[in-house]
TORDRENTI-94831 format. One record per atom (N, C-alpha, C): residue in three letters; chain; atom name; x, y, z. Coordinates in steps of 0.1 Angstrom, whole numbers. Each point is the difference from the previous one (the first is absolute). Example, Ala and Ser with C-alpha at 12.3 -4.5 7.8 and 13.67 -1.06 7.14 Angstrom:
2
PT | ALA | A | N | 132 | -57 | 78 .
PT | ALA | A | CA | -9 | 12 | 0 .
PT | ALA | A | C | 9 | 12 | 0 .
PT | SER | A | N | -4 | 11 | -7 .
PT | SER | A | CA | 9 | 11 | 0 .
PT | SER | A | C | -8 | 11 | 8 .
This chain:
100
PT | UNK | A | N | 120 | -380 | 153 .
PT | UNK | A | CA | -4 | 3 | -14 .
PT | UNK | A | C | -14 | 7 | 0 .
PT | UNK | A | N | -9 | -6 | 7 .
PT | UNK | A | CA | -11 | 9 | 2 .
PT | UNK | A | C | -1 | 16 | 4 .
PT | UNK | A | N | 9 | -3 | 6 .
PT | UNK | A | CA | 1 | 13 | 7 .
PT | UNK | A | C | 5 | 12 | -10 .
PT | UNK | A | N | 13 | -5 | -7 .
PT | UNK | A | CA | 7 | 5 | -12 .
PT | UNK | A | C | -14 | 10 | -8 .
PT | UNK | A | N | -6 | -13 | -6 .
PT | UNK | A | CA | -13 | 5 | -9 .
PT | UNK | A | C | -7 | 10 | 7 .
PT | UNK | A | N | -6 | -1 | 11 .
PT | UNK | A | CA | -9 | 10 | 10 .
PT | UNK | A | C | 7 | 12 | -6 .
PT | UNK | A | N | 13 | 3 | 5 .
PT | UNK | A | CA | 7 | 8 | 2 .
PT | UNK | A | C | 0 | 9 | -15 .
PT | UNK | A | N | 2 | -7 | -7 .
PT | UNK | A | CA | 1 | 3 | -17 .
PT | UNK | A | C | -13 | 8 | -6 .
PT | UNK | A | N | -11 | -10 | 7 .
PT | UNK | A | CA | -12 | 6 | -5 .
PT | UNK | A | C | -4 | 11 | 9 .
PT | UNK | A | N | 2 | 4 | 9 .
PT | UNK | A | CA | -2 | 10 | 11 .
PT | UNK | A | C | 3 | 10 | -7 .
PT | UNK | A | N | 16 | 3 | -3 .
PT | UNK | A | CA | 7 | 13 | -5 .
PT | UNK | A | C | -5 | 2 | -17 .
PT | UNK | A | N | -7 | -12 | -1 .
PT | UNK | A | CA | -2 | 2 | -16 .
PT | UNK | A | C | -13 | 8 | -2 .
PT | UNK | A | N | -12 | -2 | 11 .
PT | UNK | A | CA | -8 | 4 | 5 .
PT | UNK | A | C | 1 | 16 | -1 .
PT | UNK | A | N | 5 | 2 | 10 .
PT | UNK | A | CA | 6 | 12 | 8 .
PT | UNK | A | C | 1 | 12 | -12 .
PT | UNK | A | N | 11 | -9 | -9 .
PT | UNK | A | CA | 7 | 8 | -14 .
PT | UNK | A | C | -14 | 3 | -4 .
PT | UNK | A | N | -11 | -9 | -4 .
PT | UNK | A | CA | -7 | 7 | -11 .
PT | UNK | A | C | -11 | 7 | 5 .
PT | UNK | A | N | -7 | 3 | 18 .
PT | UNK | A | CA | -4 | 3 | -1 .
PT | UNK | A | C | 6 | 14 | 5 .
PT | UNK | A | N | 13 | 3 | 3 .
PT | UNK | A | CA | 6 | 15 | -3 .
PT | UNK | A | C | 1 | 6 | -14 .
PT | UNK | A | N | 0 | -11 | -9 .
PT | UNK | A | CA | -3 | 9 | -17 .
PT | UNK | A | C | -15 | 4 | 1 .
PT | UNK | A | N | -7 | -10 | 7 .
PT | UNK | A | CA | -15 | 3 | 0 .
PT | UNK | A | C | 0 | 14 | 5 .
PT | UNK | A | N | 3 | 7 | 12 .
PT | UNK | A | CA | -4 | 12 | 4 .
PT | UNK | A | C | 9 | 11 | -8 .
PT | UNK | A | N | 12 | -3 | -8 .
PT | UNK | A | CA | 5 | 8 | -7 .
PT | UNK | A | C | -8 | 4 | -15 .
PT | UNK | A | N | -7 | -11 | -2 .
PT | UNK | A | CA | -10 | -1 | -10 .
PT | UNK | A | C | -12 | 14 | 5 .
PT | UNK | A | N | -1 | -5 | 12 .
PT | UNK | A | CA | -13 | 10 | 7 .
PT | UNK | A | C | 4 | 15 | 3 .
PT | UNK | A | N | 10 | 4 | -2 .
PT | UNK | A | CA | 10 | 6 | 4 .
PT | UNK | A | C | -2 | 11 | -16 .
PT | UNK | A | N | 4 | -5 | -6 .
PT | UNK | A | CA | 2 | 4 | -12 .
PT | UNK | A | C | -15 | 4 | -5 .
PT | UNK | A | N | -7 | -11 | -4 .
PT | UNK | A | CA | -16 | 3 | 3 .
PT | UNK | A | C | -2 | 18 | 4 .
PT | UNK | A | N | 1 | 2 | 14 .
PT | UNK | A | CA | -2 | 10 | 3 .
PT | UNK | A | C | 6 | 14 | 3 .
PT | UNK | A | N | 14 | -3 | -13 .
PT | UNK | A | CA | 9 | 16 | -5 .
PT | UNK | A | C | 7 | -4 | 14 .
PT | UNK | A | N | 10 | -7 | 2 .
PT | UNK | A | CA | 11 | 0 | 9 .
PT | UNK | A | C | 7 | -6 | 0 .
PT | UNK | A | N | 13 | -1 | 0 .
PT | UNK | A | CA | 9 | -4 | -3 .
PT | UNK | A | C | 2 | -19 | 5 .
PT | UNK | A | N | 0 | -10 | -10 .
PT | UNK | A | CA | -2 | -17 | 3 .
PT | UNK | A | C | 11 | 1 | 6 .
PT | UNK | A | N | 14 | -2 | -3 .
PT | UNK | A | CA | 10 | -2 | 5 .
PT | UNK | A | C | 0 | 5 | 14 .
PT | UNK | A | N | -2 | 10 | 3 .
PT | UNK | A | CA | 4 | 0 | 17 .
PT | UNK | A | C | -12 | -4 | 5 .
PT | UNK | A | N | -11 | -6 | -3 .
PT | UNK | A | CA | -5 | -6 | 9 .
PT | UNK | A | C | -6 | -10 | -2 .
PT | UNK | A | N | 6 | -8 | -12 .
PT | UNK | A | CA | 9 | -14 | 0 .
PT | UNK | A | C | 14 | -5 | 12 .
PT | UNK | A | N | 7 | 10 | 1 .
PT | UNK | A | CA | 10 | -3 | 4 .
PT | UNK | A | C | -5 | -2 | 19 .
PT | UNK | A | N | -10 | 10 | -2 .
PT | UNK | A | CA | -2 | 1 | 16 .
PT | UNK | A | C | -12 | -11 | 8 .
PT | UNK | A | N | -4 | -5 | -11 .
PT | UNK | A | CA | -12 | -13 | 0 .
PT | UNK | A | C | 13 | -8 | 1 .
PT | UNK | A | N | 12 | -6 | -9 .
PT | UNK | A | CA | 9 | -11 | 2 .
PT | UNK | A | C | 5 | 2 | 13 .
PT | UNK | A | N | 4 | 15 | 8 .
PT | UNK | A | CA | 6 | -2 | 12 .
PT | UNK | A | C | -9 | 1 | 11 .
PT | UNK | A | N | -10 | 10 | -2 .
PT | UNK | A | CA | -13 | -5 | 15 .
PT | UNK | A | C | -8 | -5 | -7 .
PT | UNK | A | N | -11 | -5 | -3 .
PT | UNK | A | CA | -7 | -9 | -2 .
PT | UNK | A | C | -14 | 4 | -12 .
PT | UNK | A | N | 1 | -7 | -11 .
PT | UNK | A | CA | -12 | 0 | -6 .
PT | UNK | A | C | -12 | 8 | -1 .
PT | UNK | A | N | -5 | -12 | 17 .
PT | UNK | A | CA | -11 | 9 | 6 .
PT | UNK | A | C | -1 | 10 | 3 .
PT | UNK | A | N | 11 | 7 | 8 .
PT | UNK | A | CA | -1 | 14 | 5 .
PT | UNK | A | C | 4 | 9 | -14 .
PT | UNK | A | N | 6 | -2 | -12 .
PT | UNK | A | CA | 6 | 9 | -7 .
PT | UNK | A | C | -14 | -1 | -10 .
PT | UNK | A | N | -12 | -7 | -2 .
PT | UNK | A | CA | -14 | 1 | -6 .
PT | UNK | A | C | -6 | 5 | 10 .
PT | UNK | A | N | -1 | 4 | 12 .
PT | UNK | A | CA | -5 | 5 | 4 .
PT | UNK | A | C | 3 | 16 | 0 .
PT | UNK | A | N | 14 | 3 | 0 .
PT | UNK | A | CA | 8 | 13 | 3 .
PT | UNK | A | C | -4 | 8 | -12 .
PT | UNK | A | N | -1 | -10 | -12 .
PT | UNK | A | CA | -2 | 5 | -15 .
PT | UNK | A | C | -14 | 5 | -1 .
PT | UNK | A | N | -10 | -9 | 9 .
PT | UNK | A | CA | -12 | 1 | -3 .
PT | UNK | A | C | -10 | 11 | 10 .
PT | UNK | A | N | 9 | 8 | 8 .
PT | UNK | A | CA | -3 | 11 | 8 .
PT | UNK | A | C | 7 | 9 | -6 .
PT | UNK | A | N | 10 | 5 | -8 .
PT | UNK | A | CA | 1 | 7 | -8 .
PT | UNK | A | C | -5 | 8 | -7 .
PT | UNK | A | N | -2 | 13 | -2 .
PT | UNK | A | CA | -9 | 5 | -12 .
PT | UNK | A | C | 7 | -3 | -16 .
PT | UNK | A | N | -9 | -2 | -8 .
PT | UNK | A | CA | 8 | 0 | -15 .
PT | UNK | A | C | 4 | 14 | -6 .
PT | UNK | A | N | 5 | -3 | -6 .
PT | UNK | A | CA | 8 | 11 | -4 .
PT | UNK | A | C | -8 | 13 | -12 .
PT | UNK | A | N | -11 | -8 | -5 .
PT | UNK | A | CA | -10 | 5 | -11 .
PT | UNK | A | C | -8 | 10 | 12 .
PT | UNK | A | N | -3 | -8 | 14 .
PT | UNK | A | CA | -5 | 10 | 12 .
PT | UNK | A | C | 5 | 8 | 4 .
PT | UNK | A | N | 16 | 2 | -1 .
PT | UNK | A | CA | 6 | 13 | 6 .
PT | UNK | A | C | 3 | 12 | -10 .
PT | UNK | A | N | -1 | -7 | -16 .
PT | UNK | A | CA | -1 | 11 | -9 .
PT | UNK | A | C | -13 | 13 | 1 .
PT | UNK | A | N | 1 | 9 | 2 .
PT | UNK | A | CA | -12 | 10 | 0 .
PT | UNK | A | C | -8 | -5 | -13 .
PT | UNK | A | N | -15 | 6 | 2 .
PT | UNK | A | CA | -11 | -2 | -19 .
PT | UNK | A | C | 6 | 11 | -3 .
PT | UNK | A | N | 4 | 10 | 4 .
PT | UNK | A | CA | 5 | 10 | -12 .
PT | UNK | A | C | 11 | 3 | -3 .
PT | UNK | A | N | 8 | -14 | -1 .
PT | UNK | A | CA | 12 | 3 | -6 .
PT | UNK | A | C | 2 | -17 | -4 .
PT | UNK | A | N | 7 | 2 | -16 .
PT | UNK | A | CA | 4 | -13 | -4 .
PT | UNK | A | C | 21 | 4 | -3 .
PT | UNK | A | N | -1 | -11 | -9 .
PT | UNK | A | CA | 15 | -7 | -2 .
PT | UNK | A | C | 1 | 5 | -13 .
PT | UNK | A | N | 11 | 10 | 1 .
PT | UNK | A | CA | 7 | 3 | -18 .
PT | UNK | A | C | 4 | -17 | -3 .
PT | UNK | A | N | -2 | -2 | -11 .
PT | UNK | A | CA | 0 | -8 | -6 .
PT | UNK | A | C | 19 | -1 | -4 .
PT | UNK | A | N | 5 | 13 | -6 .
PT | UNK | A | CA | 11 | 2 | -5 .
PT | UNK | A | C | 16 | 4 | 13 .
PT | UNK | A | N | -11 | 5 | 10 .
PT | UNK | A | CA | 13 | 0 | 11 .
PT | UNK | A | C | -4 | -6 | 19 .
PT | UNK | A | N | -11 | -4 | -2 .
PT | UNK | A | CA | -7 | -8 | 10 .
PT | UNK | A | C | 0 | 8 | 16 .
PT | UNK | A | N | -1 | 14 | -7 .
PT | UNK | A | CA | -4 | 10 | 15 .
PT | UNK | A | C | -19 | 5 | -3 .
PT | UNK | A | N | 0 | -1 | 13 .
PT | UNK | A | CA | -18 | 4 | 1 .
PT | UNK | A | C | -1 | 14 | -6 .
PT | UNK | A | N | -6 | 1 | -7 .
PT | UNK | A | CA | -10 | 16 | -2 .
PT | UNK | A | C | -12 | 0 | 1 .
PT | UNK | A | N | -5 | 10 | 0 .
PT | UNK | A | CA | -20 | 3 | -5 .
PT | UNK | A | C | -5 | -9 | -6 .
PT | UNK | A | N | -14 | -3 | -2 .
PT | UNK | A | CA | -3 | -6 | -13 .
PT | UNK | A | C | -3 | 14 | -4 .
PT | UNK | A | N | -5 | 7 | 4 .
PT | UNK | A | CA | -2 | 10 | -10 .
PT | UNK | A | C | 11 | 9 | -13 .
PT | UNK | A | N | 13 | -7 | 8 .
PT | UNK | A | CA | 11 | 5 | -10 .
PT | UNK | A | C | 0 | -10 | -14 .
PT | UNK | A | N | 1 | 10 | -12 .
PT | UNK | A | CA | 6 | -4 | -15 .
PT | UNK | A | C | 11 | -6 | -2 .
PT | UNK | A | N | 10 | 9 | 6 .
PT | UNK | A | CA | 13 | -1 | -3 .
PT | UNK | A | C | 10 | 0 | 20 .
PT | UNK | A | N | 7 | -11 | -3 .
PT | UNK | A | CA | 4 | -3 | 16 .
PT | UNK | A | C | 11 | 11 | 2 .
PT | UNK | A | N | -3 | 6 | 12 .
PT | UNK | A | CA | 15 | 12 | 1 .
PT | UNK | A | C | 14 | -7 | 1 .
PT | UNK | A | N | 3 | -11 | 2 .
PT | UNK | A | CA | 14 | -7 | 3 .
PT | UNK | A | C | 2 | -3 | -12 .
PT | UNK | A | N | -7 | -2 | -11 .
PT | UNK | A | CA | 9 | -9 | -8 .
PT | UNK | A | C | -2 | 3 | -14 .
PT | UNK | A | N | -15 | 11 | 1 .
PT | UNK | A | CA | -9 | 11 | -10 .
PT | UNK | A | C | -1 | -13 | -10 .
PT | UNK | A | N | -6 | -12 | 7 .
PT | UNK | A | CA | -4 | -6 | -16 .
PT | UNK | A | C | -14 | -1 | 1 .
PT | UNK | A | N | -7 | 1 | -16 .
PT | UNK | A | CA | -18 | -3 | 1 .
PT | UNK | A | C | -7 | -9 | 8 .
PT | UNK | A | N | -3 | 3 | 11 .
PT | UNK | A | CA | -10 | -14 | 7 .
PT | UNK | A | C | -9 | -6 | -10 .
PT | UNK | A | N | -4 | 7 | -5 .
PT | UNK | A | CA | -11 | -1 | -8 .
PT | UNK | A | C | 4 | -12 | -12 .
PT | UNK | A | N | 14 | 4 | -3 .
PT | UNK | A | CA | 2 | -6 | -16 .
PT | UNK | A | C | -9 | 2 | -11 .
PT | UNK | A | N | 0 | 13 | 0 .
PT | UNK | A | CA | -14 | 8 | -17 .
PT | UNK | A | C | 15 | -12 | -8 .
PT | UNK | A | N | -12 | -2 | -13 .
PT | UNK | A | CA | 8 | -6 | -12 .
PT | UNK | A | C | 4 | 13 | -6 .
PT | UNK | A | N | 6 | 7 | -6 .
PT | UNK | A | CA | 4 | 9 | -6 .
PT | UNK | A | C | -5 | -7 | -17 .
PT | UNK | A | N | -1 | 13 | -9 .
PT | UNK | A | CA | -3 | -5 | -11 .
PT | UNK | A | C | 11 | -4 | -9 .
PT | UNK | A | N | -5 | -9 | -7 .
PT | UNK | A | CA | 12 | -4 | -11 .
PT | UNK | A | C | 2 | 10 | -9 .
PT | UNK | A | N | 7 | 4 | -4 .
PT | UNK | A | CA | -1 | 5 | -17 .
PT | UNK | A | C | 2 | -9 | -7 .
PT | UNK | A | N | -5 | 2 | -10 .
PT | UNK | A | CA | -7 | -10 | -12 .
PT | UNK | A | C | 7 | 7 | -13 .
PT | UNK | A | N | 8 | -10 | -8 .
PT | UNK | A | CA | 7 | 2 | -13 .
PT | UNK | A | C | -16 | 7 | -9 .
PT | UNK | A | N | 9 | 11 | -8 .
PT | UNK | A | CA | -13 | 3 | -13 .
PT | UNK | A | C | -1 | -9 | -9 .
């Protein structure tokens, strides 16, 4: 019976801290699920550590280029209007017209 419980709390263990590194995972723009999955089959330890030598992902984007908002490919910041998808980066309000 003891043993039973060991056993229980071991894998119960195990489980949360592979959400843990999938948590860390995520944290740093990469995908939790696969390396959740790969903490549940090698080990915790090594898959926080694998995550934690990693570059993040905000580090591999260039400073002069962000994320269309509208089609989620990099451009310029210096661009107004994104060539993929031609929508306003900017979002100007346009003016209302106003009833007389």
């Amino acid at each position: 019976m003891g043993l039973l419980v060991f056993a229980l709390a071991f894998v119960l263990i195990w489980v949360l801290l592979a959400a843990l590194v999938g948590e860390f995972a995520e944290e740093r723009g990469h995908s939790s699920a696969l390396w959740y999955v790969f903490s549940l089959i090698c080990s915790p330890l090594i898959g926080f550590a694998v995550v934690a030598g990693l570059p993040s992902l905000a580090d591999l984007n260039p400073a002069a280029y962000r994320q269309c908002a509208h089609c989620s490919n990099m451009v310029k910041v210096e661009e107004a209007i994104c060539p993929y998808c031609n929508a306003d980066l900017y979002e100007r309000q346009k003016p209302e017209k106003k009833a007389a």
